[in-house]
Backbone as ProteinMPNN parsed JSONL, in Angstrom:
{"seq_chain_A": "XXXXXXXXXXXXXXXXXXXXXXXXXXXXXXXXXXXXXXXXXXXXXXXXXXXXXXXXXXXXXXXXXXXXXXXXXXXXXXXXXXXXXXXXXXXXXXXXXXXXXXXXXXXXXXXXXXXXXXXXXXXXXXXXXXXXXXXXXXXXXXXXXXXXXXXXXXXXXXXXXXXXXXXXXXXXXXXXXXXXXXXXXXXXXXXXXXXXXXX", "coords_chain_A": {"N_chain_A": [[3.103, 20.413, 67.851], [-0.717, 20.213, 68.06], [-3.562, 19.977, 67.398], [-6.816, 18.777, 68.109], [-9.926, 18.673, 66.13], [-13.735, 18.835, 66.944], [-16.624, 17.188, 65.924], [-19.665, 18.076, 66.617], [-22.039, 17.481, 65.634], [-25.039, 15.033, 65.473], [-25.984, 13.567, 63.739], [-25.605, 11.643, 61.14], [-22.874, 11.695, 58.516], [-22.608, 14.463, 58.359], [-22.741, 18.166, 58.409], [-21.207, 19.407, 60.098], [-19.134, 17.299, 59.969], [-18.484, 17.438, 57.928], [-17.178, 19.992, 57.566], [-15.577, 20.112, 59.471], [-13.209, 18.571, 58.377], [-12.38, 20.189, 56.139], [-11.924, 22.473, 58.191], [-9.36, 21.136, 58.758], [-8.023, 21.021, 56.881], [-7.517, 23.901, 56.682], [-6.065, 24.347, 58.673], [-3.621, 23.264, 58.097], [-2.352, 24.641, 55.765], [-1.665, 26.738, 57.116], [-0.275, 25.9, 58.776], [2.123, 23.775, 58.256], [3.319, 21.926, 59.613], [1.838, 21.289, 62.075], [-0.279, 18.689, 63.803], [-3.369, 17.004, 63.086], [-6.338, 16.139, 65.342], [-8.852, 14.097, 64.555], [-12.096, 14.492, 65.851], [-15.22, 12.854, 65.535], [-18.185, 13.319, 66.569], [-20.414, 11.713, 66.816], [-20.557, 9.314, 65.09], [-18.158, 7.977, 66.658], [-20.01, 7.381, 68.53], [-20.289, 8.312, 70.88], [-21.548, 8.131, 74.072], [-23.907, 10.002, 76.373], [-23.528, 11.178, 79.3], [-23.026, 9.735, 82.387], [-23.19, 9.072, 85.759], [-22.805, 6.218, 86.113], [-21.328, 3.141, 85.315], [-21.569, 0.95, 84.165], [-23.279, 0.822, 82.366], [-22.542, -0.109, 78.628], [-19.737, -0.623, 78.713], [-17.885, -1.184, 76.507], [-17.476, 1.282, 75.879], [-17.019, 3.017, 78.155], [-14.707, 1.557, 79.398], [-12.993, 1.325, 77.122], [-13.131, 2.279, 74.682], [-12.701, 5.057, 75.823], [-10.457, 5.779, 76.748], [-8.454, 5.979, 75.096], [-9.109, 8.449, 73.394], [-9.286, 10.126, 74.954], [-6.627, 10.103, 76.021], [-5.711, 11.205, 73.117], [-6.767, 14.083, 73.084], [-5.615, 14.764, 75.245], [-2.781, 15.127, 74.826], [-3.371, 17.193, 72.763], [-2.69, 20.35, 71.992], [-4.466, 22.592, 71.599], [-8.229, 23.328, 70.878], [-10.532, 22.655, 67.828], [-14.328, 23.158, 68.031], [-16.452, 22.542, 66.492], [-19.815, 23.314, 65.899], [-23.325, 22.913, 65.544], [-25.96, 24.513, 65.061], [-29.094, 23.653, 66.933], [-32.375, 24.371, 67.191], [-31.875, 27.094, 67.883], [-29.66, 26.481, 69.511], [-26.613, 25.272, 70.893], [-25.918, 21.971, 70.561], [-26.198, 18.833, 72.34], [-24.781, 17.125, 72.0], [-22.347, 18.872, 72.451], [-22.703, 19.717, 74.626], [-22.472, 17.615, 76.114], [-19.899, 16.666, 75.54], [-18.176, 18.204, 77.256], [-18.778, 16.864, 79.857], [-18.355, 14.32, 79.577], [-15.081, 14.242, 78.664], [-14.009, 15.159, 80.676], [-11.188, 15.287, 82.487], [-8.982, 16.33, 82.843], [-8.412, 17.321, 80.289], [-8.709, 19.431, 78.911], [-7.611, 21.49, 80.34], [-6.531, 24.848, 81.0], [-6.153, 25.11, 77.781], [-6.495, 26.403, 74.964], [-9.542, 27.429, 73.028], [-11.228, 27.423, 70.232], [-14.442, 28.389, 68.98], [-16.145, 27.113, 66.325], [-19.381, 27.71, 64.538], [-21.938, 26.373, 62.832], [-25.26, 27.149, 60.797], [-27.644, 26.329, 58.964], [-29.574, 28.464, 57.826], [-29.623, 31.543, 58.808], [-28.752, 31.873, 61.318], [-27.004, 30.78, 64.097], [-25.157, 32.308, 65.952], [-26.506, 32.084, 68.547], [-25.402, 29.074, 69.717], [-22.319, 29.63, 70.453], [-22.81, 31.386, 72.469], [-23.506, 30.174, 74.428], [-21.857, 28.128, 74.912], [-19.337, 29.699, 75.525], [-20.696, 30.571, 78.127], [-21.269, 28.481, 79.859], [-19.451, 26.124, 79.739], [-16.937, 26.412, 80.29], [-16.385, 25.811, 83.481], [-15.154, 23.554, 84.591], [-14.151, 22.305, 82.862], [-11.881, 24.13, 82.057], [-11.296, 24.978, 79.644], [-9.669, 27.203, 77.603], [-11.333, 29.589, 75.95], [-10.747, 31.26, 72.812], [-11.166, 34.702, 71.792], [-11.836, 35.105, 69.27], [-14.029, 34.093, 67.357], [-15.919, 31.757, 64.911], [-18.672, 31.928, 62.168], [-20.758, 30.286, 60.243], [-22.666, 30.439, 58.153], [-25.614, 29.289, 56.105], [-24.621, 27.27, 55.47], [-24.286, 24.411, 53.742], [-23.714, 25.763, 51.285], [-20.927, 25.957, 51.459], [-17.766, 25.824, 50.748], [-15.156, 26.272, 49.922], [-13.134, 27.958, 47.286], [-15.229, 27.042, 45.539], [-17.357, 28.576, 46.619], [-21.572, 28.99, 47.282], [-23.661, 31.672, 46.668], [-24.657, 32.882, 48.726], [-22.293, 32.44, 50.565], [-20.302, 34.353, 52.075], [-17.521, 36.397, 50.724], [-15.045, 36.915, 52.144], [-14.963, 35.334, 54.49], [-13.117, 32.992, 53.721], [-10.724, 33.654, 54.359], [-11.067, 34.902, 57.151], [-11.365, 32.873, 58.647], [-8.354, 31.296, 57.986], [-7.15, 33.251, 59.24], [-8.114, 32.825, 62.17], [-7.994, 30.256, 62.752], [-4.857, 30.498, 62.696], [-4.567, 32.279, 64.828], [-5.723, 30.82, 67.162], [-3.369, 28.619, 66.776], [-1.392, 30.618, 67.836], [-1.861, 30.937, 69.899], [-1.755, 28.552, 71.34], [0.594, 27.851, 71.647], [2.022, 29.777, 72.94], [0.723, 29.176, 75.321], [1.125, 27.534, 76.33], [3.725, 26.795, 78.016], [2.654, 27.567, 80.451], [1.626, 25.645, 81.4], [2.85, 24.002, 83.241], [2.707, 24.872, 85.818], [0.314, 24.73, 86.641], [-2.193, 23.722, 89.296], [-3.719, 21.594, 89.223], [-4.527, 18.993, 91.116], [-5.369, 20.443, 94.05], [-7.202, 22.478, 92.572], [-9.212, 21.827, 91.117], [-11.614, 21.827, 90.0], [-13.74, 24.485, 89.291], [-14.993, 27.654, 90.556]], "CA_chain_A": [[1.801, 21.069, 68.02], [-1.385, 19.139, 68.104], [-4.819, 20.653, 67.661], [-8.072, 18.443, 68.092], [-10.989, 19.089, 65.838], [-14.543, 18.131, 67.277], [-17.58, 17.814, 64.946], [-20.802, 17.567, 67.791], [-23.302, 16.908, 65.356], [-26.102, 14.01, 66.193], [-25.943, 12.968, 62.646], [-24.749, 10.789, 60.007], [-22.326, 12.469, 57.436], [-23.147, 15.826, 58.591], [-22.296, 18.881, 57.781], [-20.443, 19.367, 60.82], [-17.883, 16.234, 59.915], [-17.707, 17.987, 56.384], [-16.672, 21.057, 57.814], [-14.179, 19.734, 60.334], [-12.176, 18.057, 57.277], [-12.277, 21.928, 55.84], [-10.74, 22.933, 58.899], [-7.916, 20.501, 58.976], [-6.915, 21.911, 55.784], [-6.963, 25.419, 56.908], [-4.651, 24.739, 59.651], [-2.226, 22.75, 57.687], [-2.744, 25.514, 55.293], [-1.351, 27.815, 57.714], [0.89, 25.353, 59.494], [1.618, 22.264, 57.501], [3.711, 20.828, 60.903], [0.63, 20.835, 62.621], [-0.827, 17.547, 63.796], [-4.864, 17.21, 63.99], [-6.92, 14.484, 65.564], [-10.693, 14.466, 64.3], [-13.01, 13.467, 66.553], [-16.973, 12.884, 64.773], [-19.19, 12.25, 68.068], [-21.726, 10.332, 66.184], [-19.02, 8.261, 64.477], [-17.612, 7.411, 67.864], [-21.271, 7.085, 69.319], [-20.05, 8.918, 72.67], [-22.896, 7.906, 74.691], [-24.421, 10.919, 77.793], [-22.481, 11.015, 80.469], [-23.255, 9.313, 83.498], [-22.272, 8.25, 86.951], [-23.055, 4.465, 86.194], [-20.201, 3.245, 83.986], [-22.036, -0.657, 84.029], [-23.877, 0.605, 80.905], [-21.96, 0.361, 77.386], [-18.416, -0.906, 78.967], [-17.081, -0.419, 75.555], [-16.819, 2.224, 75.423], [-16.402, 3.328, 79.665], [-13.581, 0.964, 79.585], [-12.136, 0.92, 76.458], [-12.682, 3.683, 74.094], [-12.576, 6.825, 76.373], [-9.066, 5.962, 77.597], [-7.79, 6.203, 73.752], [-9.764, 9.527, 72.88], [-8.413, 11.169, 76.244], [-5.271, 10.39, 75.563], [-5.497, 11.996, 72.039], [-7.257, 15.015, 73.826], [-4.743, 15.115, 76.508], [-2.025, 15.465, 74.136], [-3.408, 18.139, 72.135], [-2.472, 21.617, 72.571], [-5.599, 23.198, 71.031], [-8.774, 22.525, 70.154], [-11.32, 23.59, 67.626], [-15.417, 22.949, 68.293], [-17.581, 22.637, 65.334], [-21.118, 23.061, 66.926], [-24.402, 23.064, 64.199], [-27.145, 25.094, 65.961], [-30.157, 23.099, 66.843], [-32.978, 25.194, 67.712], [-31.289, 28.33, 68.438], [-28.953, 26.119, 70.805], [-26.071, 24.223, 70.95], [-26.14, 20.492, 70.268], [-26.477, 17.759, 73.212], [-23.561, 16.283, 71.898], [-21.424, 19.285, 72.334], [-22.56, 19.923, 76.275], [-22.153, 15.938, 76.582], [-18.19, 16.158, 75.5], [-17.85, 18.63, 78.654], [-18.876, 16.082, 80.888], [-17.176, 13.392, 79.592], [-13.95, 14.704, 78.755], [-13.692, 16.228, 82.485], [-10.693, 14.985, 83.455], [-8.053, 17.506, 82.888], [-7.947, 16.711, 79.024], [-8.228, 20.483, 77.953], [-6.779, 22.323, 81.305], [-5.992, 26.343, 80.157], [-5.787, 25.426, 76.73], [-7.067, 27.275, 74.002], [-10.227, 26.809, 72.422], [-12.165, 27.92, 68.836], [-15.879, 27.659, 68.682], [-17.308, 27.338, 64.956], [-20.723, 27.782, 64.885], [-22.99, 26.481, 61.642], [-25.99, 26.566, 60.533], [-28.024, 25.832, 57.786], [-29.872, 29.241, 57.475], [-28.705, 32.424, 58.616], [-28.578, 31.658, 62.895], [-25.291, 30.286, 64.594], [-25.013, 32.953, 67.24], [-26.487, 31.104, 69.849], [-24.309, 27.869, 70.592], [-21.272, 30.224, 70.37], [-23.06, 32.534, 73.527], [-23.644, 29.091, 75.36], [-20.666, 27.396, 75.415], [-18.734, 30.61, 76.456], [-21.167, 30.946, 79.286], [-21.209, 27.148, 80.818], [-18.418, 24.826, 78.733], [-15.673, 26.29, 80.912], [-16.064, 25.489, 84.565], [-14.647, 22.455, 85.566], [-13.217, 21.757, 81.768], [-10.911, 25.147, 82.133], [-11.026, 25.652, 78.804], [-9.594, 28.902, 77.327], [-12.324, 30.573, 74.58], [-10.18, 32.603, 72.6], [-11.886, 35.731, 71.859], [-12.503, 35.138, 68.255], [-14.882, 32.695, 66.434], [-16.866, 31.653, 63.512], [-19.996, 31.304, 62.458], [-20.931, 29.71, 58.719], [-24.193, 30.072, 57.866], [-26.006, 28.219, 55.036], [-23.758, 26.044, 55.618], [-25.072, 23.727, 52.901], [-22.977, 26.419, 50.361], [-20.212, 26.174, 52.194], [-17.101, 25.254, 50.031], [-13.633, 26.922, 49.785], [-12.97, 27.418, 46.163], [-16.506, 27.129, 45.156], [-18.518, 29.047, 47.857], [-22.398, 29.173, 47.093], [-23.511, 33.084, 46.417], [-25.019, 32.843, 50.004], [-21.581, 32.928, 51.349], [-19.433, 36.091, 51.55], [-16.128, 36.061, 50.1], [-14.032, 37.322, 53.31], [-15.141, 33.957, 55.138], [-11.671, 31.925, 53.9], [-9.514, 34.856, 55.523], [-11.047, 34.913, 58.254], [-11.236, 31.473, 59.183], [-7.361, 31.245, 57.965], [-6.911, 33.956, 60.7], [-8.723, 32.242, 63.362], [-7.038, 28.983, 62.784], [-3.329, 31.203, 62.952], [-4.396, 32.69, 65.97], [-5.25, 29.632, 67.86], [-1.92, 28.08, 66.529], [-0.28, 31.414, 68.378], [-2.338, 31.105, 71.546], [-1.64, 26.856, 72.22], [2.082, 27.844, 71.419], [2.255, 31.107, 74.082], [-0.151, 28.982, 76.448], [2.029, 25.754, 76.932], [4.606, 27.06, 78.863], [1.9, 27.738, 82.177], [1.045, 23.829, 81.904], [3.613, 23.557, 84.571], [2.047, 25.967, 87.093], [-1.552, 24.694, 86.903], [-2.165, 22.853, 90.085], [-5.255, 19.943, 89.523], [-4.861, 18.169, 92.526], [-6.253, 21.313, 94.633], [-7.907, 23.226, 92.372], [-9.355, 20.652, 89.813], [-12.985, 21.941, 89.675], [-14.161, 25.923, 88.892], [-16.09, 28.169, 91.482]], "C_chain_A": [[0.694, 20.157, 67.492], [-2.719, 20.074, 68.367], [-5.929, 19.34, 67.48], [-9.299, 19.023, 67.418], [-12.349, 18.053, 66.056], [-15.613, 18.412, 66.33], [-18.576, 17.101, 66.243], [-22.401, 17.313, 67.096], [-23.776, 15.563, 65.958], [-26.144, 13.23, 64.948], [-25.231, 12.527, 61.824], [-24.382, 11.605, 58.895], [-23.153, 13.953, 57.202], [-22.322, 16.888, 58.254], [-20.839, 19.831, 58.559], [-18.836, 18.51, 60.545], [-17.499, 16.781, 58.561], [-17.079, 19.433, 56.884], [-15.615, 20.96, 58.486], [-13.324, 19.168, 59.237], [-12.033, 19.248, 56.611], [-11.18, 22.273, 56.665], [-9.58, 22.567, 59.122], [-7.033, 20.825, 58.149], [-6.282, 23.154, 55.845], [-6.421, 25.414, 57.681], [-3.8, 24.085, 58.672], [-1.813, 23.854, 56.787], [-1.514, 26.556, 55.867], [-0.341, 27.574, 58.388], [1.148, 23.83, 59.119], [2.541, 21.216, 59.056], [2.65, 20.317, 61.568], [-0.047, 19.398, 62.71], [-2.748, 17.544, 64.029], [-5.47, 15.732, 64.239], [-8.782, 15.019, 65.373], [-11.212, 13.164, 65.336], [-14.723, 13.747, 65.951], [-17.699, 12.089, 66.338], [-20.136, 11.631, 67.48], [-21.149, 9.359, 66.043], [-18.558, 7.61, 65.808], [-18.7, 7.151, 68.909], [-21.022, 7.048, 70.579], [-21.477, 8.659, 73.36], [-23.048, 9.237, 76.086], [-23.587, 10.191, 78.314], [-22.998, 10.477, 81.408], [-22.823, 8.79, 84.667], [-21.694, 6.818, 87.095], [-22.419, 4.376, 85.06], [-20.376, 1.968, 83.791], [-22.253, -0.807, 82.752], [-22.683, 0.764, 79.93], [-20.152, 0.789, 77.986], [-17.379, -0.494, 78.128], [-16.338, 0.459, 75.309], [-16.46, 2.906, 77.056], [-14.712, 2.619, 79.778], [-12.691, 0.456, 78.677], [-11.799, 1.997, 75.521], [-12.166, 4.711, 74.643], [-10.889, 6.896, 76.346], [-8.248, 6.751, 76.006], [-7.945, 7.5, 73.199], [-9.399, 10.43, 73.557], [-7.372, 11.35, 75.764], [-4.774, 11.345, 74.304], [-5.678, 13.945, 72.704], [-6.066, 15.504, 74.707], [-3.248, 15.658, 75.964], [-1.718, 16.586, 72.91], [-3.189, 19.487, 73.039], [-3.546, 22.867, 72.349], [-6.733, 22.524, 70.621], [-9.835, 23.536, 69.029], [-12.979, 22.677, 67.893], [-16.075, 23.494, 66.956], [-18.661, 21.847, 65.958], [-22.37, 23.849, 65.551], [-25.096, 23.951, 65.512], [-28.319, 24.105, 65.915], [-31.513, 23.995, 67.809], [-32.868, 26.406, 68.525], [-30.544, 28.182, 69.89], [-27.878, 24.873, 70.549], [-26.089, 22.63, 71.124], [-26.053, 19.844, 71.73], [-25.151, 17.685, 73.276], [-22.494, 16.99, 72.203], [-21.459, 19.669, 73.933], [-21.996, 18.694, 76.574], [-20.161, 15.712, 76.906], [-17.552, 16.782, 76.611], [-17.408, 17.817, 79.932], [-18.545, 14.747, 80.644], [-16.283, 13.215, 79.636], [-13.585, 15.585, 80.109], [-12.436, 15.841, 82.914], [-8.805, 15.442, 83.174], [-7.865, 17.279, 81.139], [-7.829, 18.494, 78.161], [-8.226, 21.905, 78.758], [-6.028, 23.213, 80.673], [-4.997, 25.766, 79.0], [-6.436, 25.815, 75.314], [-8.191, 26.642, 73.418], [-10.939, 27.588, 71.168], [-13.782, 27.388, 68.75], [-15.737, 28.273, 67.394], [-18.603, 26.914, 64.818], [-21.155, 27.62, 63.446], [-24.539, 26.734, 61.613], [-26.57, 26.77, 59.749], [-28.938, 27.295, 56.972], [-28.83, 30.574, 57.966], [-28.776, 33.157, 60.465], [-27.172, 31.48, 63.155], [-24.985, 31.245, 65.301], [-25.374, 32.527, 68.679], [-25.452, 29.906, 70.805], [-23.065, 28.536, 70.763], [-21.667, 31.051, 72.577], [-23.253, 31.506, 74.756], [-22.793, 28.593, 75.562], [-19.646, 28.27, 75.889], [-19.437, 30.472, 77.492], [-21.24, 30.021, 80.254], [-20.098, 26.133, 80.36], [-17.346, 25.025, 80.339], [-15.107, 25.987, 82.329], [-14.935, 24.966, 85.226], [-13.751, 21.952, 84.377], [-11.815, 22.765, 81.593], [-10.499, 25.075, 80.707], [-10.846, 27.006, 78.564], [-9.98, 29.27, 76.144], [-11.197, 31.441, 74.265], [-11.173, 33.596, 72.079], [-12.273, 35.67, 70.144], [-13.329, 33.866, 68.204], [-15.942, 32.206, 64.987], [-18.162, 30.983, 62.989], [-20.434, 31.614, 60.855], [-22.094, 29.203, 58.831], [-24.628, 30.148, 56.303], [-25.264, 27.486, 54.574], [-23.102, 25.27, 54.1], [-24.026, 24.077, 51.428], [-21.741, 26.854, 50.492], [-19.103, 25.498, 51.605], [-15.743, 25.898, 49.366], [-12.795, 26.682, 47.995], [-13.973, 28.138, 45.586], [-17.406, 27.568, 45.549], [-20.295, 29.626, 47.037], [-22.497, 31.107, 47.506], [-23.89, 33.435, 47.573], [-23.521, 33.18, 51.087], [-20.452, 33.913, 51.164], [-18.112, 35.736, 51.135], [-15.102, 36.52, 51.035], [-13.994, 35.778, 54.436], [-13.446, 32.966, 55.129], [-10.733, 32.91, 55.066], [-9.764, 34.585, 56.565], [-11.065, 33.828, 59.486], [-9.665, 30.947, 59.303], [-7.38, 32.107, 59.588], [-7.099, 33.442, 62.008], [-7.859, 31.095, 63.656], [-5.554, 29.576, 62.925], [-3.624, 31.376, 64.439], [-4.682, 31.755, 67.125], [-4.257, 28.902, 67.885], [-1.525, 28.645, 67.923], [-0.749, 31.297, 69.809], [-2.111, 29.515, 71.949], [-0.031, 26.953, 72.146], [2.782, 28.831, 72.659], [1.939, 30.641, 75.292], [0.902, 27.916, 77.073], [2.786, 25.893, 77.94], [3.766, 26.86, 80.395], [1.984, 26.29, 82.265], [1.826, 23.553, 83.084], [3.31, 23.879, 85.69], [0.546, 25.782, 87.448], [-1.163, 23.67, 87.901], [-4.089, 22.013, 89.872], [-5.33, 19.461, 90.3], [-5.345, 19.325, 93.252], [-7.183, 22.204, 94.198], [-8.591, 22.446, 91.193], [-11.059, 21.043, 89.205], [-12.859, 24.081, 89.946], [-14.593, 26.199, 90.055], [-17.282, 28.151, 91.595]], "O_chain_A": [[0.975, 19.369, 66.588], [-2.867, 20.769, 69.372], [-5.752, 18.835, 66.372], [-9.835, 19.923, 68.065], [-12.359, 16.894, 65.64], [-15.733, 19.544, 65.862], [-18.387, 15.99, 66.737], [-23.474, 17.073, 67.649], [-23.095, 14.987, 66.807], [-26.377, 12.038, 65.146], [-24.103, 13.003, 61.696], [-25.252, 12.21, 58.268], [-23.921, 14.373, 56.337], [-21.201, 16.64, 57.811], [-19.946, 20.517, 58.061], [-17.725, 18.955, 60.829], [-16.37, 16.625, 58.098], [-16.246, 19.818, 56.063], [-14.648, 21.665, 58.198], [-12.225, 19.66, 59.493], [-10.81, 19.242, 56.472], [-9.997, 22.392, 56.343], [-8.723, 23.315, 59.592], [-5.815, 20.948, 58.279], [-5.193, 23.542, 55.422], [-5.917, 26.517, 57.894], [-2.91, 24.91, 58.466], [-0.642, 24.144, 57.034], [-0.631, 27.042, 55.16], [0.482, 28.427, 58.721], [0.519, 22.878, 59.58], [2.299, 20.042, 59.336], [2.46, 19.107, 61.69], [-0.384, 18.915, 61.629], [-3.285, 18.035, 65.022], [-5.259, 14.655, 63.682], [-9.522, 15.878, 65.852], [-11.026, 11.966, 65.55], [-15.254, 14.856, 66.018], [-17.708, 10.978, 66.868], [-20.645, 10.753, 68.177], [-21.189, 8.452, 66.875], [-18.726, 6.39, 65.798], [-18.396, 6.755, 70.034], [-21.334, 6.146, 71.357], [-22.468, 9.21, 72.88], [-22.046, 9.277, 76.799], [-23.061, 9.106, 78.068], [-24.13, 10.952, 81.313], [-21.952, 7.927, 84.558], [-20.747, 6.348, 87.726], [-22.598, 5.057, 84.05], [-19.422, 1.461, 83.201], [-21.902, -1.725, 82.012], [-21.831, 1.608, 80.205], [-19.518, 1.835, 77.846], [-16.383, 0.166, 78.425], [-15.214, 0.611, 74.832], [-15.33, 3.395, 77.045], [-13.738, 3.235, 80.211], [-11.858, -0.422, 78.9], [-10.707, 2.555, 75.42], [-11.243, 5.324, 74.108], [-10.224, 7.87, 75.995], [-7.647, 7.824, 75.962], [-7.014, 7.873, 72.485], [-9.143, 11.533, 73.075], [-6.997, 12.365, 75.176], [-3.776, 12.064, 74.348], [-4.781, 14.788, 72.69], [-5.72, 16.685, 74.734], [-2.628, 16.509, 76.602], [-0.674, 16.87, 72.324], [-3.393, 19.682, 74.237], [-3.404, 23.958, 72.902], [-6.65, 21.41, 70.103], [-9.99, 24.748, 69.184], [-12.838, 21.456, 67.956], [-16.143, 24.656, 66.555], [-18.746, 20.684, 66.352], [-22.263, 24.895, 64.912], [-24.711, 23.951, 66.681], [-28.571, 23.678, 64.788], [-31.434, 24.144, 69.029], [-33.515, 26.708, 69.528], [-30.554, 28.914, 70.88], [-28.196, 23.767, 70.114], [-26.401, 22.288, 72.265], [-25.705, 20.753, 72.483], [-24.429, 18.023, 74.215], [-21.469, 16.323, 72.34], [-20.398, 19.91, 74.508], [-21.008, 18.677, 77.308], [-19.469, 15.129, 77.74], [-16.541, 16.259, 77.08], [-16.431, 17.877, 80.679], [-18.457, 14.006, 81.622], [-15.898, 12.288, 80.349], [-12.879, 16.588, 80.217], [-12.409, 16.072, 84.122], [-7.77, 14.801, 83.361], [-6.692, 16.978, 80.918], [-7.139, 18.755, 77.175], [-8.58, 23.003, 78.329], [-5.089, 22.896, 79.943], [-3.766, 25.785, 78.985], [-6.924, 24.831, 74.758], [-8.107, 25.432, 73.208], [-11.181, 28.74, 71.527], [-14.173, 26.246, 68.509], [-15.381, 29.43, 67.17], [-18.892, 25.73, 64.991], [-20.863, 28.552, 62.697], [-25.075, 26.424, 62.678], [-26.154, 27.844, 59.315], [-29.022, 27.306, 55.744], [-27.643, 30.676, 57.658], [-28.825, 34.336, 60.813], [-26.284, 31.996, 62.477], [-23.791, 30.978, 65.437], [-24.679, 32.62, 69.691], [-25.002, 29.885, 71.951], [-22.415, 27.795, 71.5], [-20.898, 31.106, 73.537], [-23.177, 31.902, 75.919], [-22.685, 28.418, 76.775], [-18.914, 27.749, 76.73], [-18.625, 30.057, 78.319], [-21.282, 30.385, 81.429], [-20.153, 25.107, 81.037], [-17.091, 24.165, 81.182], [-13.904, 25.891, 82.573], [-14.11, 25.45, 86.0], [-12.747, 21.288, 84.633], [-10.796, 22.302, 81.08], [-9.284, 25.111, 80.515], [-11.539, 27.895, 79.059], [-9.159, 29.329, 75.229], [-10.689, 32.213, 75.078], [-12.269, 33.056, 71.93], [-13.221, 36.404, 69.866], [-13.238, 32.864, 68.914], [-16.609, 33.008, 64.334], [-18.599, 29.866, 63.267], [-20.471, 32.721, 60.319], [-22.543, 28.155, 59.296], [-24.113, 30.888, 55.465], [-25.205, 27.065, 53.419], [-22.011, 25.421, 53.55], [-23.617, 23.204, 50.663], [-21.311, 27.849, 49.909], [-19.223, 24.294, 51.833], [-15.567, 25.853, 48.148], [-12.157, 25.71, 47.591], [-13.937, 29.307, 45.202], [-18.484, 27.202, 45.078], [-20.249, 30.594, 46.279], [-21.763, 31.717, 48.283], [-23.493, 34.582, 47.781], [-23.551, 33.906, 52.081], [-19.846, 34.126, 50.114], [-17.737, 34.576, 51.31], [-14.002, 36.47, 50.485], [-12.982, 35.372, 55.008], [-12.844, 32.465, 56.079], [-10.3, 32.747, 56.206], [-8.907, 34.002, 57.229], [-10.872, 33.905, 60.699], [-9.365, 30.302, 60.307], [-7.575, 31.635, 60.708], [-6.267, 33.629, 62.895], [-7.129, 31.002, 64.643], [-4.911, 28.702, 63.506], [-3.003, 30.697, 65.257], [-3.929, 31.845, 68.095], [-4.019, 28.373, 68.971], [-1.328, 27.948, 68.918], [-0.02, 31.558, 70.765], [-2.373, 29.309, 73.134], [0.586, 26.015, 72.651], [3.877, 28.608, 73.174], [2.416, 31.144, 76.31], [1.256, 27.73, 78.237], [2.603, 25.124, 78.883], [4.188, 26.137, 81.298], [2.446, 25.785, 83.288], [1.339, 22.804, 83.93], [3.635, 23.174, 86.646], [-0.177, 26.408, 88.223], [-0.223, 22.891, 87.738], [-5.187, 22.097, 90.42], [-6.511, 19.245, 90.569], [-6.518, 19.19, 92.902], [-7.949, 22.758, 94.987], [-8.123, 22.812, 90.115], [-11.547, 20.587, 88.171], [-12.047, 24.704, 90.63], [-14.7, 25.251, 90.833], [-17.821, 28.723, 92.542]]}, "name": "protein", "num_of_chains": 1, "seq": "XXXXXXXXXXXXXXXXXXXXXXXXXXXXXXXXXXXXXXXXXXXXXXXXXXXXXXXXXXXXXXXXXXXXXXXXXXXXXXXXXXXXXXXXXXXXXXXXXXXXXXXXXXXXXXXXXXXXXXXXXXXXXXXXXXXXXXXXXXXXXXXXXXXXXXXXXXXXXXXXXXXXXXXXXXXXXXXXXXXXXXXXXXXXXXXXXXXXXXX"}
């Protein structure tokens, strides 16, 4: 088992990439077999997507292949998405349309939603409503959303954050486990060559 955690912040040592190292604990936590692959899109300076693959070769023709592959091999993923103006990050529509190419075909997904005051409902209501087209991701029906972030610390949690927060994040992280473990089996029955894009 192999879960992917994405942090889509825009920034350097964000709070996003501190939170995704959180979550890697709370799955091992919960499943110490568990394998995770962190991906920091700043850190890996994923560049917009585009048709023209001339620009920034580097990474068109050298990174992606390596990052897919990790992707392609996971069985879950989770999405750590900051709110930026009562809207999901750039960086986290961007990984849609880069990663297009069957890398997370009906398999489970976790949005965690931060942000720094007491928002993070938004990017959660957006990436259910457009993420899943053509990427066929599967939203599981829970998700989480850690606000003031900032006080955000398992252990030590600032008085800002409630004390049911670890549970329920444990929980979340179990129940994605149970849904990339129940889901695997279909992988055989999805047809991509005819049906490879959404309605």
């Amino acid at each position: 088992m192999k879960i992917s955690i994405i942090a889509t912040s825009h920034r350097k040592n964000s709070e996003s990439k501190r939170v995704s190292k959180i979550l890697n604990n709370f799955i091992l936590e919960v499943n110490s077999s568990v394998k995770c692959f962190n991906l920091d899109m700043f850190e890996l300076n994923i560049p917009l997507w585009t048709s023209e693959k001339k620009d920034n070769l580097n990474f068109w023709d050298r990174k992606l292949k390596n990052i897919s592959s990790e992707l392609t091999a996971s069985d879950g993923f989770i999405f750590v998405v900051p709110e930026y103006g009562g809207m999901a990050t750039p960086n986290s529509k961007n990984f849609f349309l880069v990663f297009n190419n069957g890398e997370l075909f009906h398999k489970p997904g976790l949005i965690v939603s931060i942000s720094s005051g007491n928002g993070g409902a938004y990017p959660i209501s957006e990436l259910r409503a457009s993420s899943y087209k053509n990427s066929h991701i599967m939203w599981i029906p829970e998700n989480i959303i850690i606000r003031n972030v900032e006080q955000f610390l398992p252990g030590n949690h600032g008085k800002l954050i409630p004390s049911w927060i670890d549970n329920r994040i444990k929980y979340s992280c179990d129940l994605l486990i149970k849904y990339a473990e129940y889901i695997k089996p279909i992988q055989k029955f999805i047809n991509r060559k005819d049906f490879g894009n959404g309605m």
